[in-house]
C-alpha positions in Angstrom: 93.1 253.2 78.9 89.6 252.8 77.3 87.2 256.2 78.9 90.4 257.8 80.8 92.2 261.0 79.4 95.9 260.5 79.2 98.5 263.7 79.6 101.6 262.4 79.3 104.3 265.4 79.5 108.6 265.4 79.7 108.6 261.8 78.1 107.5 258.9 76.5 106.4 255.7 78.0 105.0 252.6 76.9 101.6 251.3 76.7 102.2 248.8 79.1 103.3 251.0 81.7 101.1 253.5 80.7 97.8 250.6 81.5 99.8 249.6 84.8 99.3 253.6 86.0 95.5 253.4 85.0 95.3 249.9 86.4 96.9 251.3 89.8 94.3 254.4 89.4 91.5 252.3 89.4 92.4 249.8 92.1 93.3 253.0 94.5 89.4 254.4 94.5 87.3 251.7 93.1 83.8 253.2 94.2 84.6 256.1 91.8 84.8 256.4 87.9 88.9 257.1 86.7 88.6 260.1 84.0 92.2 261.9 83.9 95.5 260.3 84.5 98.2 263.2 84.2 101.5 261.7 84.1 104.6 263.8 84.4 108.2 262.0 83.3 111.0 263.3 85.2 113.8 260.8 84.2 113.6 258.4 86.3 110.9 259.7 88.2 107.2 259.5 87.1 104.6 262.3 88.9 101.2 260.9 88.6 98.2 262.8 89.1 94.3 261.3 89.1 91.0 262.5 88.7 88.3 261.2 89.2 84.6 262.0 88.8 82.3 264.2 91.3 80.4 262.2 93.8 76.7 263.7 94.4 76.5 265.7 97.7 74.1 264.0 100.6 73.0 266.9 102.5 73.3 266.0 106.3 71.3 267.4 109.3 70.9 267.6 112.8 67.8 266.6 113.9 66.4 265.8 117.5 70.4 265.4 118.5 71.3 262.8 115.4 73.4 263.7 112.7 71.5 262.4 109.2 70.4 262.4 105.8 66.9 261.3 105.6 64.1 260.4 107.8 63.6 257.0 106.4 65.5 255.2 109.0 63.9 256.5 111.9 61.2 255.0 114.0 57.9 256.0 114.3 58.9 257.9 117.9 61.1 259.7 116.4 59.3 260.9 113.1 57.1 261.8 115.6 59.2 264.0 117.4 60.5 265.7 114.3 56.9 266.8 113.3 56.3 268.0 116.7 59.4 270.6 116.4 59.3 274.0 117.1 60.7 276.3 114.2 61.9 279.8 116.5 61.8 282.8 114.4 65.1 285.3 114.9 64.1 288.4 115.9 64.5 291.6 113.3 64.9 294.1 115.6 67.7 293.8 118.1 66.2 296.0 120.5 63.2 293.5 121.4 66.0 290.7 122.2 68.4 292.9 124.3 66.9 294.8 127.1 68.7 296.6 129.1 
């Protein structure tokens, strides 16, 4: 229960069960870092609610038809190819695109 947030509401419990619900929190997601367990006691019933914290974003892209995050796994054909794009400008006047 050490660096996890505990709400506990509409009972008690014991520490053992408590630690067996941030046990089970932790073995769900392991790759991420446990900071809220919310636990609602219903009776017999127990709601349980985890958070967790934010992973970082990885921006993905389409580039020459691949779907990726960085350059640094392509081949020297293709970093080739991505340098030798073509950025195509949109044009501001609609008048210039559409002729009729």
């Amino acid at each position: 229960m050490k660096n996890v947030e505990l709400n506990i509401t509409g009972g008690t419990l014991d520490d053992k069960e408590i630690q067996a619900y941030v046990d089970r929190g932790r073995e769900n997601m392991p790759s991420q870092k446990l900071i809220a367990v919310d636990i609602n006691v219903d009776g017999e019933y127990v709601d349980l609610k985890y958070s967790y914290d934010d992973r970082p974003f990885e921006r993905i892209r389409r580039i020459t038809g691949y779907l990726v995050g960085t350059l640094d796994r392509f081949n020297n054909a293709k970093r080739a190819e991505v340098l030798d794009r073509v950025t195509h400008n949109v044009a501001d006047d609609y008048e210039d695109v559409y002729v009729s």
